[in-house]
LOLOZA-668146 format. One line per field, with one value per residue (C-alpha): residue in three letters; x, y negated, z negated; residue number from 1. Coordinates in nm, 2 decimals. Layout:
<pts>
resn	c(ALA	...) $
u	c(X	...) $
v	c(Y	...) $
w	c(Z	...) $
resi	c(NUM	...) $
</pts>
This chain:
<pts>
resn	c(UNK	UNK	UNK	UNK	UNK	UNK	UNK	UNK	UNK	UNK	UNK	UNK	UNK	UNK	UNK	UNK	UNK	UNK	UNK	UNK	UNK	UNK	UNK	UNK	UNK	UNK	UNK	UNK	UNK	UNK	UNK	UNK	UNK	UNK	UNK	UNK	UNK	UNK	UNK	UNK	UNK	UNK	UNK	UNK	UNK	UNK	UNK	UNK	UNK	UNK	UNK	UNK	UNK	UNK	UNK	UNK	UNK	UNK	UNK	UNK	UNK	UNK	UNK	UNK	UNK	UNK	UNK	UNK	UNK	UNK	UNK	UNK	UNK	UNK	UNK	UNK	UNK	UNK	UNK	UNK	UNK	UNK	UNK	UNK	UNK	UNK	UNK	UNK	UNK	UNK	UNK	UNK	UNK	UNK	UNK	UNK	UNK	UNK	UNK	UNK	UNK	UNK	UNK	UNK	UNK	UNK	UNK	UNK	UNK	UNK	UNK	UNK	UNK	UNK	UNK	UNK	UNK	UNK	UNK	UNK	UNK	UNK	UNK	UNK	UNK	UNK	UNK	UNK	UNK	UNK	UNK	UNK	UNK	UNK	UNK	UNK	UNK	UNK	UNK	UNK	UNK	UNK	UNK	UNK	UNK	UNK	UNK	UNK	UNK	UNK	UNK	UNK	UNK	UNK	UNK	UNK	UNK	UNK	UNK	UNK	UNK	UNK	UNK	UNK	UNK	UNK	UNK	UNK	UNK	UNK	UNK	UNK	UNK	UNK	UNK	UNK	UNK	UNK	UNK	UNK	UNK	UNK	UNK	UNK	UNK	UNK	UNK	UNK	UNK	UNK	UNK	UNK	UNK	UNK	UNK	UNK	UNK	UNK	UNK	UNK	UNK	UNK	UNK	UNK	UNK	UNK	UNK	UNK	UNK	UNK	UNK	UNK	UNK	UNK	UNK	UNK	UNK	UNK	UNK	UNK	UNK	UNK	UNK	UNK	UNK	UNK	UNK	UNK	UNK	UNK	UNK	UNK	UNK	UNK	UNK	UNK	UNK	UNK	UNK	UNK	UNK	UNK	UNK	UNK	UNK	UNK	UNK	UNK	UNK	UNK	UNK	UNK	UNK	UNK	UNK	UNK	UNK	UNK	UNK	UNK	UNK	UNK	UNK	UNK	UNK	UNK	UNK	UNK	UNK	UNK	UNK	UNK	UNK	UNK	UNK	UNK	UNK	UNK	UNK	UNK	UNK	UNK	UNK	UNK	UNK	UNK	UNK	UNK	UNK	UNK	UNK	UNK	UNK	UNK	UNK	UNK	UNK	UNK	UNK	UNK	UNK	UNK	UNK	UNK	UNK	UNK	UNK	UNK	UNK	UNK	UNK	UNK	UNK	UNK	UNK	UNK	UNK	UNK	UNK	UNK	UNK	UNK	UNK	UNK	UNK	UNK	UNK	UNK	UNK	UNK	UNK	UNK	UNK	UNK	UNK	UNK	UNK	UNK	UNK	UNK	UNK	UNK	UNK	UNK	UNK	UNK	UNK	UNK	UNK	UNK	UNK	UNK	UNK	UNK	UNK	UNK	UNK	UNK	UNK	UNK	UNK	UNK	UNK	UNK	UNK	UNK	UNK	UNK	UNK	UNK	UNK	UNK	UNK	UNK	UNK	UNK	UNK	UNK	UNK	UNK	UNK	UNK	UNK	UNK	UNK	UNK	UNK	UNK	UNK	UNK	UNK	UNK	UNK	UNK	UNK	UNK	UNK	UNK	UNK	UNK	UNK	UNK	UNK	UNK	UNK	UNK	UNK	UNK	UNK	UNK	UNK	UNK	UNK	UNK	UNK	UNK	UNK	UNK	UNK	UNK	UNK	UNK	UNK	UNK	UNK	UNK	UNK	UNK	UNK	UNK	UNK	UNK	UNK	UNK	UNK	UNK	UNK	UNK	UNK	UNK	UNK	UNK	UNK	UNK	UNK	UNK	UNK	UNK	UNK	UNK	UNK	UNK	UNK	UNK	UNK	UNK	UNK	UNK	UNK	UNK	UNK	UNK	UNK	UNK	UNK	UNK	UNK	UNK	UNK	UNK	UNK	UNK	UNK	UNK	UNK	UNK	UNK	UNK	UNK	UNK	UNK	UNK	UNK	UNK) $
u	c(-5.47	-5.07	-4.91	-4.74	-4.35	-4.30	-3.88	-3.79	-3.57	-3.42	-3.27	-3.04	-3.00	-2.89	-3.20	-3.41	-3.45	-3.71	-3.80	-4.08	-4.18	-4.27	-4.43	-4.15	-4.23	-4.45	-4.27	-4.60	-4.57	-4.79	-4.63	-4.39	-4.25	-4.02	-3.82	-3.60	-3.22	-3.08	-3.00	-2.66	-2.48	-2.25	-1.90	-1.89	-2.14	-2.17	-2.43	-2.41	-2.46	-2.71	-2.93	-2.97	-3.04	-3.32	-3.44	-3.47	-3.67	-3.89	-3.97	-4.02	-4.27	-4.46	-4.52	-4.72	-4.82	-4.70	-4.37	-4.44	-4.41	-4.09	-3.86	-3.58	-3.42	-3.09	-3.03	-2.87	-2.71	-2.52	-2.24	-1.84	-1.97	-1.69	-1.79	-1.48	-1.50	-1.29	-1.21	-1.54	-1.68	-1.80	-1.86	-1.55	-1.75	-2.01	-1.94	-1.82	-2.03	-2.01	-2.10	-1.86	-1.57	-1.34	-1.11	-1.07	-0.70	-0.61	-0.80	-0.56	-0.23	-0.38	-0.42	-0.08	0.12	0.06	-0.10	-0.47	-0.38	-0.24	-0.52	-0.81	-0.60	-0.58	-0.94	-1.18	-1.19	-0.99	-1.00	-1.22	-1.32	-1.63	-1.44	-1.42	-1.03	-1.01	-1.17	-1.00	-0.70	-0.79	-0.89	-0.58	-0.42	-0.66	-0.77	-0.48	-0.66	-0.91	-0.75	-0.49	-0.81	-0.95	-1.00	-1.27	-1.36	-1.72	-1.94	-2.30	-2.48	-2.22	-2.27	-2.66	-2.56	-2.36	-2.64	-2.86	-2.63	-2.34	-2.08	-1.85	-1.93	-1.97	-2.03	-1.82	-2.06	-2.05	-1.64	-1.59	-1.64	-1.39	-1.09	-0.92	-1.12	-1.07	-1.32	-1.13	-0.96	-1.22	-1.00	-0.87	-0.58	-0.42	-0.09	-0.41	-0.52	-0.20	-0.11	-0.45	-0.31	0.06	0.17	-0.17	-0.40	-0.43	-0.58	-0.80	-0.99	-1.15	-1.48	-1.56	-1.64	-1.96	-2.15	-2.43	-2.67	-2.52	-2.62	-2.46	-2.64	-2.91	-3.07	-3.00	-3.24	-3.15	-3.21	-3.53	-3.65	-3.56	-3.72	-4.00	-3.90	-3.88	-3.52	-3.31	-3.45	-3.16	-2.99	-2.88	-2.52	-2.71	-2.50	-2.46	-2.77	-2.67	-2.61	-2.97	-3.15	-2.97	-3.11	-3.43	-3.49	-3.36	-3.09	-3.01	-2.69	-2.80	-2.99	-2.88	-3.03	-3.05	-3.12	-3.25	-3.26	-2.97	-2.71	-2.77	-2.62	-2.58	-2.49	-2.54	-2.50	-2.17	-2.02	-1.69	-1.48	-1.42	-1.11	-1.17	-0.81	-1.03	-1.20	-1.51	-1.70	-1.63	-1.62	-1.76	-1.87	-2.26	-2.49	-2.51	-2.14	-2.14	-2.02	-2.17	-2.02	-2.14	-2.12	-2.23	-2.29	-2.32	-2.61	-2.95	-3.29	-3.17	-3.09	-3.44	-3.56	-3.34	-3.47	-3.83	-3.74	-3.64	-3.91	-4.16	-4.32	-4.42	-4.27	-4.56	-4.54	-4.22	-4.22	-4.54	-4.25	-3.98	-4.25	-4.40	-4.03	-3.88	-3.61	-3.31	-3.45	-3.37	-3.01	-2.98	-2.75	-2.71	-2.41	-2.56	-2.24	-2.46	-2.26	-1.93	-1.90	-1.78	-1.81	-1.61	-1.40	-1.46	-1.49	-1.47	-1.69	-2.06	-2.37	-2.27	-2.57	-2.49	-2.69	-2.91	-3.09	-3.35	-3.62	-3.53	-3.90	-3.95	-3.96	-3.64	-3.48	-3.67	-3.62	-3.26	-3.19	-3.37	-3.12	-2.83	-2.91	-2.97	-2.68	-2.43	-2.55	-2.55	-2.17	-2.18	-2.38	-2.16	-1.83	-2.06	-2.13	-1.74	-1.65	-1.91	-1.81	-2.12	-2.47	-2.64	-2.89	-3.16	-3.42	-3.31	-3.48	-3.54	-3.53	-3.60	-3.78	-3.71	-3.89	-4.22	-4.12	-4.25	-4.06	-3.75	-3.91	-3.97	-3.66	-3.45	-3.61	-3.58	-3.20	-3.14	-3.38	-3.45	-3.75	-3.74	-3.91	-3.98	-4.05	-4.31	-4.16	-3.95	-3.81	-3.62	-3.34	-3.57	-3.67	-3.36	-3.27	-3.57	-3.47	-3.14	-3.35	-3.60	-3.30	-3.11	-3.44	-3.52	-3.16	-3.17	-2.98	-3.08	-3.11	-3.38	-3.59	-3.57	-3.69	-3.97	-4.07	-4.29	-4.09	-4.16	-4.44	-4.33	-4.46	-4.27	-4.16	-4.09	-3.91	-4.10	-3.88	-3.64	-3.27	-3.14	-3.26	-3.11	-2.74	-2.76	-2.83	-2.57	-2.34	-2.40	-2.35	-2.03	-1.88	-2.01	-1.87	-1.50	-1.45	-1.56) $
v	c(-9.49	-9.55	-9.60	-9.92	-9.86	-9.92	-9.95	-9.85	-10.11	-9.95	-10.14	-9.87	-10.15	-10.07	-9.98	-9.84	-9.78	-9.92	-9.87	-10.11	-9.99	-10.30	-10.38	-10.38	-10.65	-10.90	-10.80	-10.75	-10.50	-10.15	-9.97	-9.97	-9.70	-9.71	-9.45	-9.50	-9.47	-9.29	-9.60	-9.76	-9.85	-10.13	-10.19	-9.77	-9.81	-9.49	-9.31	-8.97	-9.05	-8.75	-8.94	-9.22	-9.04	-8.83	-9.20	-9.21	-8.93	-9.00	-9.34	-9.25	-9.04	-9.31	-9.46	-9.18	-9.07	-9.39	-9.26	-9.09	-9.38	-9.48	-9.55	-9.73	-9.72	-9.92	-9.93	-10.18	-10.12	-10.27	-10.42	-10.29	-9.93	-9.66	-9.35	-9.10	-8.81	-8.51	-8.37	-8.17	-8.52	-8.37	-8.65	-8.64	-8.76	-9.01	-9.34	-9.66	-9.93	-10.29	-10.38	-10.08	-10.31	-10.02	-10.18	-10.51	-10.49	-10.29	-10.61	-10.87	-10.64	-10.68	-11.06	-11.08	-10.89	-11.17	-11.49	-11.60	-11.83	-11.52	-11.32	-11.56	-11.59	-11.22	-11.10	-11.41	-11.34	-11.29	-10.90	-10.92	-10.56	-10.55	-10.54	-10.20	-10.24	-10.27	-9.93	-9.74	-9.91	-9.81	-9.44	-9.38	-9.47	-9.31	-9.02	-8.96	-8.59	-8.77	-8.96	-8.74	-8.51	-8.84	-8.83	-9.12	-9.41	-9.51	-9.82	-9.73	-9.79	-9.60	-9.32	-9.32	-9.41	-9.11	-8.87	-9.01	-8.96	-8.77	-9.07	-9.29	-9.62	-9.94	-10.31	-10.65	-10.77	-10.49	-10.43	-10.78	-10.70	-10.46	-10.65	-10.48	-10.62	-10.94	-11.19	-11.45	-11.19	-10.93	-10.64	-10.41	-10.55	-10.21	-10.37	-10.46	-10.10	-10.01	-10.20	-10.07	-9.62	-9.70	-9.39	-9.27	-9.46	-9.38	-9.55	-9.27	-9.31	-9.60	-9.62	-9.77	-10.13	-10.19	-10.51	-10.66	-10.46	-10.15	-9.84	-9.62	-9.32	-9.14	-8.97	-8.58	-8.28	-8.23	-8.59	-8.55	-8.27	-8.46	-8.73	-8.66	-8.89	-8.84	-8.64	-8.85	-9.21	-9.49	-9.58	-9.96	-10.05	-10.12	-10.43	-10.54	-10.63	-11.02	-10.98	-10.81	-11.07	-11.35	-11.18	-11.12	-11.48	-11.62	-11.81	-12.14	-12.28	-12.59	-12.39	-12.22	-11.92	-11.84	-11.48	-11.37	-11.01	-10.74	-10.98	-11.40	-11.47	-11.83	-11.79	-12.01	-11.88	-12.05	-12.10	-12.08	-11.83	-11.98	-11.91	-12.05	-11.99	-12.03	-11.74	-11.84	-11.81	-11.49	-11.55	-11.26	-11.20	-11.22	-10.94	-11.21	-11.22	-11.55	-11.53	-11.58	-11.78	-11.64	-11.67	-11.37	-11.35	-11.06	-11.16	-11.27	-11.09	-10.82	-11.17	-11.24	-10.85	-10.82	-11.10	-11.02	-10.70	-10.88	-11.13	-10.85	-10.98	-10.89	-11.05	-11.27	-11.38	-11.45	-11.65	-11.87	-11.89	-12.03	-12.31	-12.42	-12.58	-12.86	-12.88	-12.81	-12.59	-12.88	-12.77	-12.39	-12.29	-11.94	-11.84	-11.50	-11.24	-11.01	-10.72	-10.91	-11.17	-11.18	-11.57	-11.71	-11.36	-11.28	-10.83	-10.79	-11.15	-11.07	-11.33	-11.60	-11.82	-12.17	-12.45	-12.23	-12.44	-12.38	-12.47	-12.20	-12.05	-11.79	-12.05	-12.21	-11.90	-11.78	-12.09	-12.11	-11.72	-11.90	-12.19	-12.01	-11.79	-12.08	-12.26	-12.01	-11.96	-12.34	-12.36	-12.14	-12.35	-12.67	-12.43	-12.34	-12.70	-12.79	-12.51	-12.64	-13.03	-13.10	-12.98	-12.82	-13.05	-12.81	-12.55	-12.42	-12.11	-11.91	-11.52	-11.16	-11.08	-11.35	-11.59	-11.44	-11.61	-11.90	-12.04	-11.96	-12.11	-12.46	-12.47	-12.43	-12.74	-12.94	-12.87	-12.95	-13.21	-13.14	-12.89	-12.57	-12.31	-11.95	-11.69	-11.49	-11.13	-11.00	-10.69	-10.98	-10.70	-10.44	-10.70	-10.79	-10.36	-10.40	-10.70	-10.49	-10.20	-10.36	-10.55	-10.20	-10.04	-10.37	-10.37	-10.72	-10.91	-10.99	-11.38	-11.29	-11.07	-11.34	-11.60	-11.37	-11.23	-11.49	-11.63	-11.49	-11.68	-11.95	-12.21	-12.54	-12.59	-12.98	-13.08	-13.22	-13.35	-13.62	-13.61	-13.72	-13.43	-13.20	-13.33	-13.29	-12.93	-12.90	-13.05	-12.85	-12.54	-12.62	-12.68	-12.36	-12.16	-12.35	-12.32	-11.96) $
w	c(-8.94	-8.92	-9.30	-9.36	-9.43	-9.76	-9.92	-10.29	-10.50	-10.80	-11.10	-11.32	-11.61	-11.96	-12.11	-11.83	-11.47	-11.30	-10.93	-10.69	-10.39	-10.16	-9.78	-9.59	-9.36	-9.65	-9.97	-10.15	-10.44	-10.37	-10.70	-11.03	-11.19	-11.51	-11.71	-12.04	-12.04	-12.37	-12.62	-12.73	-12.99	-12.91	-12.97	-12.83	-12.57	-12.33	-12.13	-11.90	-11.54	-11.54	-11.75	-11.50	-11.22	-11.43	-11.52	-11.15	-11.06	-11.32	-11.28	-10.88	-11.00	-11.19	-10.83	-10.75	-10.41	-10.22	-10.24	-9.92	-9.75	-9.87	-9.58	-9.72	-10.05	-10.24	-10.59	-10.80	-11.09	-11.44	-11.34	-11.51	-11.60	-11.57	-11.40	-11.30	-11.12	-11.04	-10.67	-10.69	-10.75	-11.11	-11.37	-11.61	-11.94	-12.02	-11.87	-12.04	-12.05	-11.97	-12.33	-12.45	-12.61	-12.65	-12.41	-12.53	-12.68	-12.29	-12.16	-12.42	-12.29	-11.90	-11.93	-12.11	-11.85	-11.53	-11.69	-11.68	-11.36	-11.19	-11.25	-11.18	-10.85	-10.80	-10.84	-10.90	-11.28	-11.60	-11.75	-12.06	-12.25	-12.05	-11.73	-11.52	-11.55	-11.89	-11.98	-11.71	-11.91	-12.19	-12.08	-11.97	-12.29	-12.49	-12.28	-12.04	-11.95	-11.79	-11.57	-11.44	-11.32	-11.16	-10.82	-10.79	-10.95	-10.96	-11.09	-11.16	-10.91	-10.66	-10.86	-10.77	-10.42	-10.40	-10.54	-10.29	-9.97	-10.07	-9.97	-10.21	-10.12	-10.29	-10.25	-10.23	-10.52	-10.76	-10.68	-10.72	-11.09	-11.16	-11.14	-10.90	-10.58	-10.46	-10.31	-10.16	-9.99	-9.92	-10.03	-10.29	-10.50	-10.56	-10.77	-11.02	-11.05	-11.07	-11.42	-11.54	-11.47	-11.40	-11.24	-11.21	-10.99	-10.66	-10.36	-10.29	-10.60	-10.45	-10.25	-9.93	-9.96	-9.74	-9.59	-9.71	-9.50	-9.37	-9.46	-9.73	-9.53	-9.57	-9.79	-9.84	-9.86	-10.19	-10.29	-10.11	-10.30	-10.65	-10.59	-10.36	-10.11	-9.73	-9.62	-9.38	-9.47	-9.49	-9.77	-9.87	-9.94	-10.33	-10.54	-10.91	-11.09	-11.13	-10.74	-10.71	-10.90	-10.72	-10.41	-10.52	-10.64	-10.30	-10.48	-10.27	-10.27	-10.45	-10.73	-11.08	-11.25	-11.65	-11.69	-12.07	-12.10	-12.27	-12.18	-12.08	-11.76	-11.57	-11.20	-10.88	-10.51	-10.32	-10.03	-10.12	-10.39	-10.73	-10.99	-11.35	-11.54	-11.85	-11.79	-11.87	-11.52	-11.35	-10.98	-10.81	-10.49	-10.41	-10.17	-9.88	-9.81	-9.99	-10.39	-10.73	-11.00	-11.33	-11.71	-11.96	-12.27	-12.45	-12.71	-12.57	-12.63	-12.85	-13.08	-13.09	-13.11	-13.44	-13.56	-13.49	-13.68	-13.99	-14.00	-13.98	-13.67	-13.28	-13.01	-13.05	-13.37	-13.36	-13.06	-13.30	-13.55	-13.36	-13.18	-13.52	-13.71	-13.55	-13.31	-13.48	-13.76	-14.03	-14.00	-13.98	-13.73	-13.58	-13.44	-13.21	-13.19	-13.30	-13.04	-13.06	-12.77	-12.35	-12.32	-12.56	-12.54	-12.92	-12.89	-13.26	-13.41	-13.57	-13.59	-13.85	-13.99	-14.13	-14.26	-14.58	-14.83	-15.06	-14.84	-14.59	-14.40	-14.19	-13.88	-13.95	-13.88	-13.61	-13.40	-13.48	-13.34	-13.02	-13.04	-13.08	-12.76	-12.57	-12.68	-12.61	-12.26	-12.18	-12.31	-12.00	-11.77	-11.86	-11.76	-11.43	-11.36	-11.40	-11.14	-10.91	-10.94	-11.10	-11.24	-10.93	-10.81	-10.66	-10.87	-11.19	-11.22	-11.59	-11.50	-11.71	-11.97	-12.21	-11.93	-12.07	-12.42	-12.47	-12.71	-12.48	-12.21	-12.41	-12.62	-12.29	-12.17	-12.46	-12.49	-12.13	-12.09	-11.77	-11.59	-11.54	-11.35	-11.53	-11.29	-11.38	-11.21	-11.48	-11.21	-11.01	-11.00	-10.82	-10.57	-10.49	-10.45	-10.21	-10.00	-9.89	-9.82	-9.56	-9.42	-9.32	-9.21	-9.00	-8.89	-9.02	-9.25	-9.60	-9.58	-9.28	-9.55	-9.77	-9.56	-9.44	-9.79	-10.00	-10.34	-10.68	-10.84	-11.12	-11.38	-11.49	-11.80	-11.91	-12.25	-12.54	-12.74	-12.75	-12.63	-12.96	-13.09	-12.87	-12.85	-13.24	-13.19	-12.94	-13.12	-13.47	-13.26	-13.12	-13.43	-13.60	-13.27	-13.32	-13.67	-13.68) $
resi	c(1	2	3	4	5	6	7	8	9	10	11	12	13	14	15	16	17	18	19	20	21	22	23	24	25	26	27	28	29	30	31	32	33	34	35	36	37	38	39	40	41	42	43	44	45	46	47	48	49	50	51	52	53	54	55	56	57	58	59	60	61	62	63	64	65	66	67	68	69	70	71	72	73	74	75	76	77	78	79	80	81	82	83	84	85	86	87	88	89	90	91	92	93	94	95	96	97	98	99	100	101	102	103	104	105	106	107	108	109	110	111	112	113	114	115	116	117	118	119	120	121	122	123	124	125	126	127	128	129	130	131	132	133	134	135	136	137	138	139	140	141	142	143	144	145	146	147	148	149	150	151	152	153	154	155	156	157	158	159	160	161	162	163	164	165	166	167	168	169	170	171	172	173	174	175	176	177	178	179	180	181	182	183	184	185	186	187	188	189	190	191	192	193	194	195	196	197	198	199	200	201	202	203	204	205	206	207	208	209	210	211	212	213	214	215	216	217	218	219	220	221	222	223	224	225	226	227	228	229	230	231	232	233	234	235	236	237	238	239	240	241	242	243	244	245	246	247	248	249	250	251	252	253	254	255	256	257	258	259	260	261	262	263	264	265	266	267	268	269	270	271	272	273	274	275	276	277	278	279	280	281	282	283	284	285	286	287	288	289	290	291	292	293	294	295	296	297	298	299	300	301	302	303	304	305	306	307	308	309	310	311	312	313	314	315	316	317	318	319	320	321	322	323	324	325	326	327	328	329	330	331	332	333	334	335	336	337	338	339	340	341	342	343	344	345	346	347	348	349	350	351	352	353	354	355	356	357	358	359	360	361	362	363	364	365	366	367	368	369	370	371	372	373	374	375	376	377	378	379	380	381	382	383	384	385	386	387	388	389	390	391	392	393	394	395	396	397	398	399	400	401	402	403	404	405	406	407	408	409	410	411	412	413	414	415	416	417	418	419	420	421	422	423	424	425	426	427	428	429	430	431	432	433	434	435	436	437	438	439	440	441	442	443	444	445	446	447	448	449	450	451	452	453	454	455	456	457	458	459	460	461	462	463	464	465	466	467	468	469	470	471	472	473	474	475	476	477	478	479	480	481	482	483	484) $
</pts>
């Protein structure tokens, strides 16, 4: 009986690494194998690549025997991450972060040098300290060694690539986040690297930029033998994890996304490049050879975990909180920096909470670390919907793990007044991975997988509550964020 071809999709996120292995003509999912990343301590945030790719082998193993049929892999991986490597392509230390806000006064001198115009021009985006050229600023700075025994510089998930085949190569989506790539072009903007390591950087350092479906390579004996996966099998080009989930949700061109999960993200698939001098949408390219306007925050779930912590309460008891006090929270305001903040660009701020009276419950408090999540990323989806000339019209889709919440899922709505649709597969990341595998084993390109693959399954979510109600909540948060 011939085996089906399955292809692996890997998501190296903050916190984990997750692989699916999927059908790769249907899509359907055959198996799902996870493996913890060492945790982080935000402002220093750091891990050692090694640790990532041991994530990897061991949550390949969690998928068991099917991994023999793997005949197609690509990873995605946290965007920003710093990874530098000497000529022997040995990893120089543990790599920066993208919520590592070490570099934020290299980012403040980087912005200051050509103008926010200028560099919104230059590279689709304005340097913030989560940006890759803000901590190879500030590394050569602060750890001058280092770079002067550079000889490549890496992003995450080009780092796995590289263990995998052996090549440095990268994407337009992930290198369109490290502010030294440049979409509208399609090219590196070497006099940007160059302000980051003057005297320093080199061209050399910088990896291939591939397509969205051609192949990295393939993979390598030794690769094989780690990871018990078939020598010689192709390797995707691999992306960003916003550009992964984007794929992996089939993102339309008239649709928006709200991710809840380390970090909150707001992005929309377009057909053209986009350059906010605010700063406060990052313009980036996408893994269709299209781009992807997004807003991050820094604060979203791990809001809501640390205030599940404090309350004394599971996840579901704390999403019972928040639903059982009033829209609002009778006036208590959180204000979520909990990790210091990307959009507004606030590095240093902490979680303020406003609005504490005597009546003060347990609820009150839990709904308003809800609120303030939500709020923050809809300042984002109002700057999104300014860059796009107006609120998308099409599906507005609720995506990672806090789209299991309920009381993310109905608070959402009610401050939008509008429907939404939470998708129920948290590992939209991995799918996306997936989708760019099956296109370079099918010599296909990615929109064709897409079309061919069946959605991720969702549920709507409609508001309950009147609009009034919202635009107070809205409104209190605003002024809490500008006089703070």
């Amino acid at each position: 009986m011939n085996r089906r071809r399955l292809v692996a999709g890997v998501d190296s996120s903050t916190q984990a690494t997750k692989v699916e292995l999927r059908d790769a003509e249907t899509g359907e999912l055959v198996a799902r194998g996870r493996a913890p990343h060492p945790p982080t301590t935000p402002p220093r945030s750091e891990q050692h690549p090694d640790a990532w790719w041991d994530a990897l082998r061991a949550a390949l193993a969690g998928c068991g025997e099917h991994r023999r049929d793997v005949a197609a892999i690509s990873v995605a991986g946290q965007q920003h991450g710093l990874v530098c490597l000497d000529d022997r392509q040995q990893v120089l230390r543990p790599a920066p972060l993208w919520n590592d806000t070490s570099g934020a006064a290299a980012a403040d001198r980087l912005v200051a040098r050509l103008g926010r115009r200028t560099w919104a021009e230059a590279c689709g985006s304005i340097p913030v300290a989560s940006f890759t050229i803000a901590k190879l600023a500030h590394l050569a700075s602060a750890e001058p060694d280092v770079i002067e025994q550079t000889a490549h510089v890496l992003l995450p998930h080009d780092e796995l690539t590289r263990r995998l085949t052996g090549r440095i190569v990268t994407d337009r989506g992930d290198a369109s986040g490290t502010g030294w790539w440049s979409p509208a072009a399609g090219d590196y903007r070497l006099d940007l690297l160059e302000l980051a390591a003057p005297d320093l950087a080199e061209e050399s350092w910088l990896p291939e930029v591939l397509g969205p479906a051609e192949v990295a390579g393939t993979l390598t004996a030794e690769a094989a033998v780690a990871l018990e996966l078939p020598e010689g099998i192709p390797v995707g080009p691999g992306t960003g994890d916003n550009m992964a989930a984007a794929l992996g949700l089939g993102l339309g061109v008239d649709a928006v996304a709200l991710s809840l999960g380390t970090s909150g993200t707001v992005f929309a698939t377009t057909e053209r490049p986009t350059a906010d001098a605010s700063g406060a949408v990052a313009g980036f390219a996408d893994a269709t050879g299209r781009y992807l306007p997004l807003v991050c925050t820094l604060n979203a779930t791990g809001v809501t975990d640390a205030a599940a912590r404090l309350l004394g309460v599971d996840l579901d008891g704390f999403d019972a909180l928040a639903l059982s006090a009033p829209t609002g929270s009778n006036g208590v305001t959180l204000l979520p920096y909990f990790a210091g903040e990307r959009t507004p660009d606030r590095p240093h701020a902490s979680g303020v909470l406003s609005g504490l009276r005597t009546d003060l419950d347990r609820d009150q408090f839990a709904r308003a670390a809800v609120e303030g999540v939500l709020c923050g990323l809809l300042d984002g989806y109002d700057a999104l919907s300014t860059q796009l000339g107006g609120a998308p019209s099409g599906d507005h889709l609720l995506v990672g793990g806090g789209a299991r919440s309920p009381a993310y899922r109905q608070v959402l709505a009610d401050l939008t007044q509008r429907d939404w649709l939470a998708v129920d597969e948290e590992e939209t990341v991995a799918r996306g991975a997936a989708v760019q595998a099956a296109a370079v084993l099918a010599d296909t390109t990615v929109d064709d997988v897409v079309t061919n693959w069946d959605r991720p399954p969702t549920r709507a979510v409609e508001p309950s509550t009147p609009a009034t109600a919202a635009a107070v909540v809205r409104a209190r948060y605003r002024e809490l964020r500008d006089r703070t």
